[in-house]
C-alpha positions as CSV (number, residue, x, y, z in Angstrom):
1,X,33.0,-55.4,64.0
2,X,32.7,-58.5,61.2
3,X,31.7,-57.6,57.7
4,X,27.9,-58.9,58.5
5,X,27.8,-56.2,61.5
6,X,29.2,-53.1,59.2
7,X,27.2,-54.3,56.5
8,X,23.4,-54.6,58.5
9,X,24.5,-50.8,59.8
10,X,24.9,-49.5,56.4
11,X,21.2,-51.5,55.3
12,X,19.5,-49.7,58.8
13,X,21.0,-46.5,58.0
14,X,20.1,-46.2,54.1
15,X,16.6,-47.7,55.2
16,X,16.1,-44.6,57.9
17,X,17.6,-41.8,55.0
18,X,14.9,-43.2,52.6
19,X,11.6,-43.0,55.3
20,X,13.1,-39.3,55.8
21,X,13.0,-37.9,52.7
22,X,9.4,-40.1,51.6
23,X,8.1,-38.1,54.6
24,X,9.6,-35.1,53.7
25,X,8.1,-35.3,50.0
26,X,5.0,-36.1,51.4
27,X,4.4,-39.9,50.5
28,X,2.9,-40.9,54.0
29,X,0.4,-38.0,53.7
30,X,-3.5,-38.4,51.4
31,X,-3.0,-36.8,48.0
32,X,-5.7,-33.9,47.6
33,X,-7.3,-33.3,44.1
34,X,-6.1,-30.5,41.9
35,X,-9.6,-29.3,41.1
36,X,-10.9,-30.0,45.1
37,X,-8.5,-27.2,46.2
38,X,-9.2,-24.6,43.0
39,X,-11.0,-21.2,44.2
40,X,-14.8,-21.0,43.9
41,X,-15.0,-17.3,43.3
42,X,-18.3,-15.5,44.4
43,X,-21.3,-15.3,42.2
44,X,-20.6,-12.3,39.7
45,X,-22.5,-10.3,37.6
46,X,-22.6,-11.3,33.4
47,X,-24.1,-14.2,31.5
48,X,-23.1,-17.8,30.5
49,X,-21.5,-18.3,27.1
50,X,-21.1,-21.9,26.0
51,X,-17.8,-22.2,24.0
52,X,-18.6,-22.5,20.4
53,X,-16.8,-25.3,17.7
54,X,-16.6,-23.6,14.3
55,X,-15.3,-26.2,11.7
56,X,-13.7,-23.2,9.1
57,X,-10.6,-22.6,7.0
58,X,-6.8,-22.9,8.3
59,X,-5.7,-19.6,6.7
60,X,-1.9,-19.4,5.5
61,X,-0.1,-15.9,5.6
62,X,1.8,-14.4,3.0
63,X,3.3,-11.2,4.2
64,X,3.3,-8.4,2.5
65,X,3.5,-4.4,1.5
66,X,0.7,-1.8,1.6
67,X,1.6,0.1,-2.4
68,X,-0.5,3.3,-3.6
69,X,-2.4,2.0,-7.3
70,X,-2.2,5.2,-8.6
71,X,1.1,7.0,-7.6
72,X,3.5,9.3,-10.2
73,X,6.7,11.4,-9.4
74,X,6.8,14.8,-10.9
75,X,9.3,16.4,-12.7
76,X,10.1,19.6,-15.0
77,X,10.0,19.0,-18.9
78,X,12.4,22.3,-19.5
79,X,15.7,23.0,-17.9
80,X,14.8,26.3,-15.6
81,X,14.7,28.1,-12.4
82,X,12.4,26.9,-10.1
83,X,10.5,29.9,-8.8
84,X,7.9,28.7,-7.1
85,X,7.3,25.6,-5.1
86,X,3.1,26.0,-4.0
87,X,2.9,22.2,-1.9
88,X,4.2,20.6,0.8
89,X,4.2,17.3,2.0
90,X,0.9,16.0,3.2
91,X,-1.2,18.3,0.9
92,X,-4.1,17.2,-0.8
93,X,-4.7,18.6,-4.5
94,X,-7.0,17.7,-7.1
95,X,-6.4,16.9,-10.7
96,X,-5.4,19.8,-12.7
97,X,-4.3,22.4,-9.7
98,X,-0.7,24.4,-9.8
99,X,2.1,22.6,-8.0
100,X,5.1,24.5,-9.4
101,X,6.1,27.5,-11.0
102,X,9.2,27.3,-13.0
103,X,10.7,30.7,-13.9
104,X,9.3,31.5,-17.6
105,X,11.3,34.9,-18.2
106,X,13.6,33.0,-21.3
107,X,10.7,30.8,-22.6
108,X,8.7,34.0,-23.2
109,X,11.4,36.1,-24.5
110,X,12.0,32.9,-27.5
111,X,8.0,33.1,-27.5
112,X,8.4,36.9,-28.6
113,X,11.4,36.5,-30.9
114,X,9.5,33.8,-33.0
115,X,6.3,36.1,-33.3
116,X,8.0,38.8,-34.6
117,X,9.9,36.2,-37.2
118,X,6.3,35.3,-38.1
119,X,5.2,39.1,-38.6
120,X,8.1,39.4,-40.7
121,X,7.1,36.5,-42.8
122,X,3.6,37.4,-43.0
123,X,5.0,40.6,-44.8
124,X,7.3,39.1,-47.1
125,X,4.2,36.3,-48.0
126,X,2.3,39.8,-48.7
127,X,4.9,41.4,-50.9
128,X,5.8,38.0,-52.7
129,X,1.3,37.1,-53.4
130,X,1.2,40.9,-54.6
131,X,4.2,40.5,-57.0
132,X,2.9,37.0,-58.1
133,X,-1.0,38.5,-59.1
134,X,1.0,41.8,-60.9
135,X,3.1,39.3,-62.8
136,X,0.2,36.9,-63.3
137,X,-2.0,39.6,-64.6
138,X,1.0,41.6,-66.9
139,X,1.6,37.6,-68.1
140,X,-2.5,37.2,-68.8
141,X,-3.3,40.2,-70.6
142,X,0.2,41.1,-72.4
143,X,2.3,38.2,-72.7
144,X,5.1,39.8,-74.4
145,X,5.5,42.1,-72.1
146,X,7.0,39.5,-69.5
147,X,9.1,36.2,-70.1
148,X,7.7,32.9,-68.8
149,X,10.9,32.8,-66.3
150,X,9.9,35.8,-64.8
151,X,5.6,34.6,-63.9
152,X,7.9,30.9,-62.7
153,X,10.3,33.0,-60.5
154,X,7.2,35.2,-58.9
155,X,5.6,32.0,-58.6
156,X,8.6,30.3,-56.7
157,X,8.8,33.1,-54.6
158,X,5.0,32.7,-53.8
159,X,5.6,29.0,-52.7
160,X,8.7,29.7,-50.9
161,X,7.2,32.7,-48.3
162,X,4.0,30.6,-48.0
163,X,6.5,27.8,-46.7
164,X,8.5,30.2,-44.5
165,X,5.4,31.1,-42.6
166,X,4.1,27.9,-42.2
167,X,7.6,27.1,-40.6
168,X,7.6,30.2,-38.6
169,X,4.2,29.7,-37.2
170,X,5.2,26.1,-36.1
171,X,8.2,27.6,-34.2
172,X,5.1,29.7,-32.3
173,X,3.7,26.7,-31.4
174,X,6.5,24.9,-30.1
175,X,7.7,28.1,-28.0
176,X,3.9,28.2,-26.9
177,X,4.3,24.5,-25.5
178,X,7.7,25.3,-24.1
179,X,6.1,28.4,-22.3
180,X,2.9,26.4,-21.3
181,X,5.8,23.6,-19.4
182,X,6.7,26.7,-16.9
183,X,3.4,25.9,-14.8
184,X,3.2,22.3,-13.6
185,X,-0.4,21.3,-12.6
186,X,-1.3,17.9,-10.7
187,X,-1.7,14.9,-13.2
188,X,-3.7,13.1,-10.2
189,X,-5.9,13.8,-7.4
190,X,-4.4,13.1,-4.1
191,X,-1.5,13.7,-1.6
192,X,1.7,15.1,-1.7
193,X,4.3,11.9,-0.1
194,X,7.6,14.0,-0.8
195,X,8.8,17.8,-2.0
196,X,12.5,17.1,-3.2
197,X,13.0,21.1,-5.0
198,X,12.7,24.4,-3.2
199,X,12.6,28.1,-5.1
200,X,16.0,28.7,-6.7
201,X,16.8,25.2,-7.6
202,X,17.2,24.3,-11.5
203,X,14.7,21.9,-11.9
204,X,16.3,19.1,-15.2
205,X,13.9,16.8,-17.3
206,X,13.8,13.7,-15.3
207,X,14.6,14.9,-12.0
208,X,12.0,14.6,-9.5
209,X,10.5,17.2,-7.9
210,X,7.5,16.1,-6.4
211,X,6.0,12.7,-5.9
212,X,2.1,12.3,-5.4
213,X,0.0,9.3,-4.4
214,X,-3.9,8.8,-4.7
215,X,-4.6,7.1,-0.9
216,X,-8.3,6.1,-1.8
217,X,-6.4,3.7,-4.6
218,X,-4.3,1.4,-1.9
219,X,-3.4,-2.6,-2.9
220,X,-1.9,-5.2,-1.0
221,X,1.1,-6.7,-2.8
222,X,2.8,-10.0,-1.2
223,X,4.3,-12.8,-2.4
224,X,2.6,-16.1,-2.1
225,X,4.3,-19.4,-2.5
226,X,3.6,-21.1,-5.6
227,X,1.3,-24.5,-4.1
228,X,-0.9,-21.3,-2.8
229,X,-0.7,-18.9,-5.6
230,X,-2.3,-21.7,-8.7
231,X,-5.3,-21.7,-6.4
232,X,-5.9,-17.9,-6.4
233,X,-8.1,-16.2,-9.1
234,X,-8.5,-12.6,-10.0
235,X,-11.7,-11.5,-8.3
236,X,-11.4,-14.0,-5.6
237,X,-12.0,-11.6,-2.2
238,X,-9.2,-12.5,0.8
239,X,-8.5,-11.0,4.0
240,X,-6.0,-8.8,4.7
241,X,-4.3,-7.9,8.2
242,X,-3.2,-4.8,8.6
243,X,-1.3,-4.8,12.0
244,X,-0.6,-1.5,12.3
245,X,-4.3,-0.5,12.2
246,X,-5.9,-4.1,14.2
247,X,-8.1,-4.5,11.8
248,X,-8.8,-6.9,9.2
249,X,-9.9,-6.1,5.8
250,X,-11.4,-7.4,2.6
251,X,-10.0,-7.2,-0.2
252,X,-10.1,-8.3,-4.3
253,X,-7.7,-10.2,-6.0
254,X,-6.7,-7.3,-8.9
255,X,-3.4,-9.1,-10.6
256,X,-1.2,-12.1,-10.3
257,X,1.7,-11.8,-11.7
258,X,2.4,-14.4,-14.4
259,X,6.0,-15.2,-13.6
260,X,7.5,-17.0,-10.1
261,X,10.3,-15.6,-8.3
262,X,12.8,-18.8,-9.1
263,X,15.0,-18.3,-5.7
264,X,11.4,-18.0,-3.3
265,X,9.2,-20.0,-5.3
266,X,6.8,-17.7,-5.3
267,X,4.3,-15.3,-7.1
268,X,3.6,-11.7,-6.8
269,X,-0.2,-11.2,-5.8
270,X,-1.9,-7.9,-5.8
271,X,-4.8,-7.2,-3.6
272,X,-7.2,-4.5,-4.2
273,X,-7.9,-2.8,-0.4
274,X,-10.9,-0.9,0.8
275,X,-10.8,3.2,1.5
276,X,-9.4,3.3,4.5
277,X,-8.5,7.1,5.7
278,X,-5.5,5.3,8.7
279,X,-3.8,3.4,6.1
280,X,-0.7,4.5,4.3
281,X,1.6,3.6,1.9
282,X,4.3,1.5,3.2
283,X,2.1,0.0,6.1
284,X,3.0,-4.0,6.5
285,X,0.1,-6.4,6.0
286,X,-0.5,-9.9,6.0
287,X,-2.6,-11.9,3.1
288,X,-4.8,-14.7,5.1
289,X,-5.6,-17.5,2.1
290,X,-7.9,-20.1,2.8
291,X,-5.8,-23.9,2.8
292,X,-7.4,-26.7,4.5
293,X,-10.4,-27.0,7.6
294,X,-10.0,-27.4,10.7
295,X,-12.4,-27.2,14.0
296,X,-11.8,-24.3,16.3
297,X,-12.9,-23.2,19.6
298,X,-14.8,-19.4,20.3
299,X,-15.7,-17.6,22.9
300,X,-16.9,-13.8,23.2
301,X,-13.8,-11.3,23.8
302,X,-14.9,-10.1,26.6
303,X,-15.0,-13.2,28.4
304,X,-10.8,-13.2,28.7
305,X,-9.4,-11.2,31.1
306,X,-5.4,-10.8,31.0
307,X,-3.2,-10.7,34.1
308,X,0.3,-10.0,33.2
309,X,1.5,-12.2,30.9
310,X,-1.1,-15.0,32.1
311,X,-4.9,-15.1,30.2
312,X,-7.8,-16.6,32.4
313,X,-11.6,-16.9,32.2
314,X,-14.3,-17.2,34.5
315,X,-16.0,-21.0,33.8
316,X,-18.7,-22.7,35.0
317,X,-18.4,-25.7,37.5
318,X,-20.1,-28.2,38.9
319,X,-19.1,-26.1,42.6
320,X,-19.8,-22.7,40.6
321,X,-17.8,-19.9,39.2
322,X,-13.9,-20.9,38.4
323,X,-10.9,-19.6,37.4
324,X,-9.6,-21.5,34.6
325,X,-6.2,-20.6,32.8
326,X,-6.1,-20.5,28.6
327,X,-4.5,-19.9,25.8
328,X,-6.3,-17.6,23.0
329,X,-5.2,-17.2,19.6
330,X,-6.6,-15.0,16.2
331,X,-9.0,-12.8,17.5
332,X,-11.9,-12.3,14.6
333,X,-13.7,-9.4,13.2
334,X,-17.0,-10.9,15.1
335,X,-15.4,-9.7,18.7
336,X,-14.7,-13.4,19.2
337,X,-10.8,-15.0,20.3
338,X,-9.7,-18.5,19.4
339,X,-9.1,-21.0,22.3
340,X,-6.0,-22.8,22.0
341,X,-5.8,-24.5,25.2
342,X,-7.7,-24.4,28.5
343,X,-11.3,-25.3,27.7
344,X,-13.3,-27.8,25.9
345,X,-16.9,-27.7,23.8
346,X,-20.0,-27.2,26.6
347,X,-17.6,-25.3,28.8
348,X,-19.3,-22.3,29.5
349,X,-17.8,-18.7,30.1
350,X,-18.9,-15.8,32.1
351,X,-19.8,-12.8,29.8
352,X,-19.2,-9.6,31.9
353,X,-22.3,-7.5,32.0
C-alpha cells in the first residue's frame, strides 16, 4: 500500500470517528428551548405579587457585642465571715434588698467596747464641768481663797474631757458604719449574672462576691471603621441584628468614643437597644449603617419555598404557573426577602393563600 493509500484510510477513518461522536452529542438532532420543556404546574390556590424595585441604602456591618449599661460587681467593705449568701444566679432584686449577710459578731463587740468608752467619758466630762463651776464660783466670790493656776487647770481639764468625748463618740460612729457594712443590700435593680462566695467563706475588700446587671439597660457596642464612624452622630437611630434572636432592632446612637483603635482603624460605637426580655448580655449583634443606594428586588416571604439547599418560586408565565429557581438575600422586618438572582421587575409571584 503507497503512502497516498495509507494516508486516504487514515482521512476516511478520522472522517467516520467525527460523524460518531457529532451523533452521539446530538448535533444532527433539532435543539429544543430551555423554557419550551419547563413544567407548567397546575393552577394553585394564592394571589399574584409583582416583584417590587426599592432604590434604598447599601447597609455596611460592623460586628459587635451585646454589654449591660448599668452593671456593678459586689464586694465586702470589711474583712469577715460570710454567713449568709440570700441570691443566686438568675434572681431578680430591686434596689435596696439584702444580698448578703457577713458575720457581725466582732463588729458589734468593738461597737460595745466604744460605747462604754463613751459612758466613761461622759462621767469624767461630768466630774471635770462640776469641778470647773466649784472652782469658777470659789474663784468669783473669794478670790483668795484659790490661785489663778488652780481655776486654768479646772479649766484645762474642762476642755480636755469635752475633747475626749467628742473623740469617743466619733469612734461610735465609725464602729456604727463598720457594723452597718455586715448587711450588703443591692446598689441596682436587676439580675443576679454570677454568685462567686458561699456561707463560710471570708469575704476581703475588693474581692467579688456577686456581680449584678440591670437587663432593661442593654447597648450595642462594635467597632466601626473609621470612613464609617465620622459619619455617625449621637442620637442618629441604626439597626441592629441580633442573630441569636432573628430579629432586627432599633437602636440610638448613646457614645462614640473619641479615640481610633490605631492597629483596626476603627472607633468604638455604643448603641442604645430597646427592652427586650430574650436578650442577654454577651449575645453577638451586627450594626447595619447606612453607605451608599442601590436598587433591590422584593417579594413577600411567603412566596419562597425551600427544597433542600435549592430556593424556588411559583412565577407567572406567558403558558401559566412556573417553577423558577432564585437566590434570596436579607430578609426585612416587613416579611419581605431580597432577590438576588432569578427574577426580574414585572415578574410576578404566587402568594400562598
Amino acid at each position: 500500500m503507497n503512502k497516498l493509500t495509507r494516508f486516504g484510510a487514515i482521512l476516511a477513518a478520522m472522517t467516520v470517528l467525527g460523524l460518531v461522536l457529532a451523533y452521539l452529542a446530538g448535533f444532527f438532532h433539532p435543539k429544543i428551548d430551555p423554557d419550551a420543556v419547563t413544567a407548567v404546574l397546575p393552577a394553585p390556590d394564592g394571589r399574584m405579587v409583582m416583584v417590587e424595585a426599592v432604590r434604598e441604602p447599601v447597609f455596611e456591618e460592623s460586628a459587635g457585642t451585646v454589654q449591660a449599661k448599668d452593671e456593678t460587681v459586689i464586694s465586702a467593705r470589711v474583712t469577715a465571715t460570710i454567713a449568709k449568701v440570700i441570691v443566686r444566679a438568675g434572681d431578680e432584686v430591686t434596689l435596696g434588698d439584702p444580698l448578703i449577710e457577713l458575720d457581725a459578731r466582732e463588729s458589734t463587740s468593738r461597737l460595745a467596747q466604744r460605747q462604754q468608752v463613751v459612758s466613761a467619758a461622759q462621767a469624767r466630762l461630768a466630774r471635770a464641768r462640776s469641778d470647773h463651776d466649784r472652782m469658777q464660783n470659789i474663784f468669783n466670790t473669794t478670790p483668795e481663797a484659790v490661785s489663778r493656776a488652780d481655776v486654768d487647770a479646772a479649766v484645762a481639764a474642762l476642755r480636755a474631757a469635752e475633747a475626749e468625748i467628742r473623740r469617743a463618740r466619733r469612734a461610735v460612729e465609725e464602729a456604727q458604719t463598720t457594723s452597718s457594712y455586715a448587711n450588703i443590700d443591692a446598689p441596682i435593680s436587676g439580675t443576679v449574672i454570677d454568685r462567686y462566695a458561699d456561707p463560710g467563706d471570708t469575704a476581703t475588700p475588693g474581692t467579688p462576691l456577686l456581680r449584678l446587671y440591670n437587663p432593661r439597660l442593654l447597648r450595642l457596642e462594635a467597632n466601626v471603621r473609621e470612613t464609617l464612624a465620622t459619619k455617625l452622630v449621637t442620637g442618629m437611630e441604626l439597626l441592629v441584628r441580633i442573630d441569636a434572636l432573628g430579629q432586627d432592632l432599633l437602636g440610638t446612637v448613646e457614645e462614640i468614643v473619641p479615640s481610633a483603635d490605631p492597629g483596626s482603624r476603627s472607633f468604638l460605637v455604643k448603641v442604645t437597644l430597646p427592652e427586650n426580655e430574650s436578650m442577654y448580655p454577651g449575645m453577638f449583634g451586627r450594626l447595619r449603617i447606612p453607605s451608599t443606594e442601590a436598587e433591590r428586588y422584593y417579594v413577600p416571604a411567603a412566596a419562597v419555598s425551600r427544597m433542600g439547599q435549592l430556593e424556588f418560586v411559583i412565577a407567572n408565565s406567558e403558558r401559566g404557573p412556573v417553577r423558577r429557581y432564585v437566590r434570596s438575600g436579607y430578609r426585612g422586618r416587613d416579611n419581605r426577602v431580597e432577590i438576588l438572582s432569578g427574577l426580574e421587575p414585572g415578574d410576578q409571584v404566587l402568594v400562598p393563600d
